[in-house]
C-alpha positions in Angstrom: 14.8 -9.6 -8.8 17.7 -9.2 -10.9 21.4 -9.8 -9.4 24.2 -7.6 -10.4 28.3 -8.3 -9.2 28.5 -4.6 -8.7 27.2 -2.1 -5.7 23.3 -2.4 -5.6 21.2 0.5 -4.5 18.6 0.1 -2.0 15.2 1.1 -3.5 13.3 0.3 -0.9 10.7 2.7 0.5 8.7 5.7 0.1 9.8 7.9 -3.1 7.8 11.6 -3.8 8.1 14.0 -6.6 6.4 15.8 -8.8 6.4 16.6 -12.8 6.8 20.1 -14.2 3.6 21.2 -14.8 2.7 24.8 -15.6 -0.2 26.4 -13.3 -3.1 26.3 -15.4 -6.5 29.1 -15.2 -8.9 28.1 -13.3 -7.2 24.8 -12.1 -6.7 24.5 -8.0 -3.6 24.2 -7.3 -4.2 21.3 -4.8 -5.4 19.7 -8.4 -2.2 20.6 -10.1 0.1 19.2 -6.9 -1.9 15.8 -7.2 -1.9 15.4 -10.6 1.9 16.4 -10.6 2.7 14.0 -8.0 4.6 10.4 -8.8 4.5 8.8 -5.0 6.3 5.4 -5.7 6.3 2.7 -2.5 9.0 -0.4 -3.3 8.6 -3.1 -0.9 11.2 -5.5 0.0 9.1 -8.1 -1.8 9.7 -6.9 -4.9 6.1 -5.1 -5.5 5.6 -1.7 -5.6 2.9 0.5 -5.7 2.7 3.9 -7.7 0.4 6.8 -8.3 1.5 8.7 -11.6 -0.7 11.3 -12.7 -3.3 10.4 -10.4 -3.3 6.9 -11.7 -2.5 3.7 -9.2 -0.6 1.2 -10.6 1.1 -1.7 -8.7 3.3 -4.6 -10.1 6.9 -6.1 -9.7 10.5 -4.4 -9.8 13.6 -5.9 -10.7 16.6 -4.3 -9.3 20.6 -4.7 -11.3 23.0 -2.6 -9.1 22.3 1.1 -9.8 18.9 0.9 -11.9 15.5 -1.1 -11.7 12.7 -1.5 -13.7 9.2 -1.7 -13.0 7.0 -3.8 -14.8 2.8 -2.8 -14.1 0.4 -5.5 -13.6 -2.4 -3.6 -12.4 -3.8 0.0 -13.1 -6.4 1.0 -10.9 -6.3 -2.3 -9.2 -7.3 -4.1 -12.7 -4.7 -6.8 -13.9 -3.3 -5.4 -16.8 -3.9 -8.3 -19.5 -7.9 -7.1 -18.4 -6.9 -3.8 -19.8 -8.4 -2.2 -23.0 -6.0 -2.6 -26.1 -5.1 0.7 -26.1 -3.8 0.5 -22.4 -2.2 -1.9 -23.3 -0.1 -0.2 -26.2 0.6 2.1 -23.3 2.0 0.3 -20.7 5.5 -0.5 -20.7 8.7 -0.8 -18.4 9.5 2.2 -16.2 12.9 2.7 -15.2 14.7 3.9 -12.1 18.6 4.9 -11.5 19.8 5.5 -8.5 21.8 9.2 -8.5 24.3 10.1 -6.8 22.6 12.4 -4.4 20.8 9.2 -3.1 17.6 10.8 -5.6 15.9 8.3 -7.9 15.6 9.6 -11.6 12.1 7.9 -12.7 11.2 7.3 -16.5 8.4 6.4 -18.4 9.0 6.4 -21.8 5.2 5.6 -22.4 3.6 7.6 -19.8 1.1 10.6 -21.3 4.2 12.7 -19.9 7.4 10.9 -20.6 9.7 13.8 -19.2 11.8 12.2 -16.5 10.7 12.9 -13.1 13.4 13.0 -9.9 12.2 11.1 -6.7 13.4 11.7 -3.0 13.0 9.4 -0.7 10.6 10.3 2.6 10.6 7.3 4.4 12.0 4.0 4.9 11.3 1.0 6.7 8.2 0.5 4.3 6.0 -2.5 5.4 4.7 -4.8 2.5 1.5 -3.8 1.6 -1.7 -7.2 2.7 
């Protein structure tokens, strides 16, 4: 983890939201909700474990005062230098900043759906994963 001289949020913990994504014909909306869904766990370990548009990722997160970044090492429990070459060209850093409102403001600048997605925290206390 990164050390910062200033105030340091506490990302640890269970984070759910959900993209903006328009209801579709013929699509259940139970679909929609979990395809929508980012559900972020940060353990006090520095891992986390993420679901973004249905797809589990884990890895490492560095944290400097108000923001974090997540750096992936697994998608769908496959290390990431396993990955094909062009999930690879589509895996980069994903970055977190603390609000004011105690929300986290997620981005993934290379995620199918880049738009930035807020995240509310719904529990604490979060054990590190075996």
């Amino acid at each position: 983890m990164l050390a910062s001289c200033g105030p340091r949020a506490d990302f640890f913990g269970k984070w759910d939201g959900h993209r903006a994504m328009a209801p579709r014909p013929g699509v259940p909306s139970y679909v929609l909700f979990s395809a929508s869904q980012v559900l972020l766990y940060i353990y006090p370990s520095g891992r986390f474990d993420l679901k973004d548009l249905s797809v589990p990722k884990s890895g490492t997160i560095a944290v400097d005062g108000m923001h974090a970044v997540l750096t992936v090492t697994k998608i769908a429990n496959i290390d990431v230098n396993e990955q094909s070459e062009a999930t690879k060209a589509n895996i980069g850093p994903i970055y977190l900043d603390m609000q004011p409102d105690g929300s986290i403001r997620y981005r993934d600048p290379k995620a199918m759906d880049a738009s930035e997605v807020k995240l509310l925290r719904v529990a604490t206390g979060v054990k590190d994963r075996p």
